[in-house]
N, C-alpha and C positions, 0 to 999 in steps of 0.2 A: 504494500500500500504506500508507504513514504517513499519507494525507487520512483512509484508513476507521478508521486504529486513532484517530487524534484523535477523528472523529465518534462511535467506539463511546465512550471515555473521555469527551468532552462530554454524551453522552446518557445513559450511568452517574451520571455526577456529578448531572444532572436529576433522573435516578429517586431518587435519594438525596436529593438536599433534597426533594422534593416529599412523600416516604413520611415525610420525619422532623417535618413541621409538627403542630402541632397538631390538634387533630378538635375542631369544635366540640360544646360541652355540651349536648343538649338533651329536653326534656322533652313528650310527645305528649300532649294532653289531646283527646277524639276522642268522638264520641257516634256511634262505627260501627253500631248495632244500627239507624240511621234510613233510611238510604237505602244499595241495591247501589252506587255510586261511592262511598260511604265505604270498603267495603269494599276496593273497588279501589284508591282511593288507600293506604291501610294496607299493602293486596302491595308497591306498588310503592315506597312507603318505606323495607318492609320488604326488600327487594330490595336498596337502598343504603345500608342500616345500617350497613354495613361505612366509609361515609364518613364516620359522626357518632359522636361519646360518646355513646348513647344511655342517657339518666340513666333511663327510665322512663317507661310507655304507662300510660295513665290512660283507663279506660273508661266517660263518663256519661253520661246520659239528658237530653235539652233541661231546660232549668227557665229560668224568672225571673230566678230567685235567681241563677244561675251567670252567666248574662248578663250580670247588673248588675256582680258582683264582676268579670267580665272586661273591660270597658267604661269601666272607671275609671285 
């Protein structure tokens, strides 16, 4: 009886540190309208959002221009 209640209180105490860390920040930049796997990665990020601060989905079209700015 006292091994299970230690085990529930050591696994409590887990669920507590692990729910109180941080979520990292971050920001999706996606040119989903190109190919159906974009799309599908997008669901299934969107599925785990709940893991991240999600600061904001940013939706654009291939270019150059973008490339280069992202590349540096």
């Amino acid at each position: 009886m006292n091994i299970s209640r230690f085990a529930l209180i050591i696994a409590l105490f887990f669920f507590i540190a692990l729910s109180t860390t941080a979520k990292e920040r971050i920001i999706v930049l996606t040119d989903i309208s190109n190919e159906p796997d974009d799309e599908e990665s997008m669901v299934r990020f969107l599925v785990y959002s709940n893991e991240y601060d999600v600061e904001g989905l940013i939706a654009t079209q291939h270019s150059p221009v973008i490339a280069a700015l992202l590349s540096q």
